[in-house]
N, C-alpha and C positions, 0 to 999 in steps of 0.2 A: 452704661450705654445711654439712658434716657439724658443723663447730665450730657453727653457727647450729640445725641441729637439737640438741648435747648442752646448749648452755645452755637452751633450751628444754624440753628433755625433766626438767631439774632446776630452773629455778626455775619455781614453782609459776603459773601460767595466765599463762606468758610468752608472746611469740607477737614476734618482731620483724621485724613489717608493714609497716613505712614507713619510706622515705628523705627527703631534704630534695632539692629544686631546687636550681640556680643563684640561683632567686633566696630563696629560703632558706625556702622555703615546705616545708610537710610534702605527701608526696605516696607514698598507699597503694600497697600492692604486691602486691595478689589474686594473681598468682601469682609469688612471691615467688622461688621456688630456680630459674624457669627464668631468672628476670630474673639472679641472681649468676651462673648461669652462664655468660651470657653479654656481663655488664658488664664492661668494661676501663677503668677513666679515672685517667689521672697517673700509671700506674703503678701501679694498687691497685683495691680496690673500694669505693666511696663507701660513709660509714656507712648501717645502719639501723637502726634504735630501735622503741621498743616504743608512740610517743604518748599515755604517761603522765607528764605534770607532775608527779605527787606521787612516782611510784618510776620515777626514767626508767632506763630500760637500753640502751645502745648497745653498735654493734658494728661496725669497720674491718678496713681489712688494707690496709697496702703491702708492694713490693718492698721485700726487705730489701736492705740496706749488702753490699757485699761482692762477690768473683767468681764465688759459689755462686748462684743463682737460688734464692729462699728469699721466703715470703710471713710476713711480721711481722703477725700477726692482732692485735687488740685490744677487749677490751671494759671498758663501765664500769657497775658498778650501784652502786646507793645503799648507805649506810654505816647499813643499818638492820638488824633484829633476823631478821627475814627472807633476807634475802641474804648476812649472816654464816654467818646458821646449815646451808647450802647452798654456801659459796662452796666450800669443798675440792673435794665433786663438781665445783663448775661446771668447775674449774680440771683437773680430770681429765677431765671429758666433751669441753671443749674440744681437752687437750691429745691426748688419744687419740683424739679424734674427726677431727683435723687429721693426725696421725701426725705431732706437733710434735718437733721435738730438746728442746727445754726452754722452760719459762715460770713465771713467776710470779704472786700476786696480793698484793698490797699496798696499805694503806689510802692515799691521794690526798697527806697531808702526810711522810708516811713516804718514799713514789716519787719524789716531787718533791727532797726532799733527797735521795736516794741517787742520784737523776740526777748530781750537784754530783760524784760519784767518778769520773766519766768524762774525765779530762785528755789533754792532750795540750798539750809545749813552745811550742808555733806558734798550733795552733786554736784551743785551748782550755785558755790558762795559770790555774791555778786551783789552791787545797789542797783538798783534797779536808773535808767537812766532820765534825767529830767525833773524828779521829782516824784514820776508816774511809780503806783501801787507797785506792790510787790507781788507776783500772781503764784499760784502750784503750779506743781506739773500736774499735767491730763488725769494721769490716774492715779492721783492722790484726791480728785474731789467726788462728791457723795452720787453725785447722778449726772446721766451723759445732755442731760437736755442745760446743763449749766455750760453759757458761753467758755469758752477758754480766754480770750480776748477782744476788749473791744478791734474794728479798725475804723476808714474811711466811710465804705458803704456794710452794713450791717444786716444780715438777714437772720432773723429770730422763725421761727418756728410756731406753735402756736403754745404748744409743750414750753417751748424755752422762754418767751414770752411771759408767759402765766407764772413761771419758776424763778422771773427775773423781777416780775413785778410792774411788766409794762402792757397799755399803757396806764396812764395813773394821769388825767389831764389835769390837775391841779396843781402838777409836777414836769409834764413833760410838754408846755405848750412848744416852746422852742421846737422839740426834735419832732413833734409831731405835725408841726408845718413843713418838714421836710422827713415825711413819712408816708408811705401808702399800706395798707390794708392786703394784704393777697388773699388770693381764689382759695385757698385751705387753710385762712385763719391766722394765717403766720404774718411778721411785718418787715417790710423793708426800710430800715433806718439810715438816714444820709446825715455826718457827722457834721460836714463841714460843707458848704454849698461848692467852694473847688478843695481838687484831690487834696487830701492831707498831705502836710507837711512840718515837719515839726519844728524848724526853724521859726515859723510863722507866729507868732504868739499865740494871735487869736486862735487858732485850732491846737498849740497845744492847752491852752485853756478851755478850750471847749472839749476836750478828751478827757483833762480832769473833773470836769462837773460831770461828764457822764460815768467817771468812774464814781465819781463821790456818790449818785444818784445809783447806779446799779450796785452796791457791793457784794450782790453774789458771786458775779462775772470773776471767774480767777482764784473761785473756792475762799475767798476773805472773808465771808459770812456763812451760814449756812440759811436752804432756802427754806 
């Protein structure tokens, strides 16, 4: 609920009213934060979206992976001029509005490949793509305040932060010139000054320094 009021409260005359049925129909939600709080289903809370076609925004949450009892929130808005220029807040209102360990936001074709680093011998035999680390799965590393992956915009925690080993200014002047401080300690990290992309050299290069520099991120070291 509190992540559903910060995105709200930051992008401009958002308002995310309605869910979809079973059978797949859009169905409003007048009172909207008594209905999350007391919906349960599969283990998560069934999206809701904003029922705008031309700029949609949606919004989930499941049980996360793992022996921690931990809620994986999710949202998605459109890759326009508008939502860009808002998306760091969003990604802070959310993240502090949840009291998240950490999260990220990253452009759709960018997340989709960095998914591809997540191996595993058995599950999930695969090279990771680009050259980029090889990461665990979720609930194969030692504690929940360890990032799962870098992306674009970065939000550490204060907890994840400190486990991560940031910052360390004799190391991180780069990312810290595109860095802010938050109200509870935690930090907002911006990878690449525009959206990532990994076609781009420069950002994929600058995603390998920041992996080289965090190696806990993705359980490859321990913290």
């Amino acid at each position: 609920m509190a992540a559903a009021h910060g995105l709200e409260h930051v992008v401009p005359g958002l308002r995310l009213g309605w869910t979809v049925s079973d059978e797949q129909e859009l169905v409003p939600l007048p009172e909207r934060d008594e209905w999350l709080a007391r919906i349960r289903r599969d283990g998560g809370i069934p999206f809701i979206c904003n029922n705008d076609e031309g700029a949609p925004v949606t919004m989930s949450a499941l049980d996360g992976p793992g022996p921690t009892p931990l809620l994986d929130v999710h949202a998605k808005l459109p890759m326009d001029a508008e939502s860009l220029a808002v998306a760091s807040k969003a990604l802070e209102a959310m993240g502090e509005g949840a009291h998240a360990l950490w999260g990220h936001a990253t452009p759709f074709e960018a997340a989709a490949e960095l998914s591809r680093q997540t191996v595993h011998p058995v599950r999930k035999p695969q090279v990771p793509p680009r050259g980029l680390p090889a990461l665990k799965f979720p609930q194969e590393l030692r504690s929940p305040e360890i990032p799962h992956r870098l992306g674009w915009l970065n939000y550490w925690s204060a907890a994840a932060a400190r486990t991560i080993g940031f910052p360390a200014p004799e190391h991180d002047a780069d990312l810290l010139s595109r860095s802010r401080r938050l109200p509870s300690g935690g930090w907002l990290v911006q990878l690449t000054d525009a959206p990532l992309t990994l076609d781009n050299p420069a950002h994929l290069d600058a995603l390998l320094r920041a992996y080289d520099r965090f190696p806990v991120i993705g359980g490859r070291m321990e913290p």
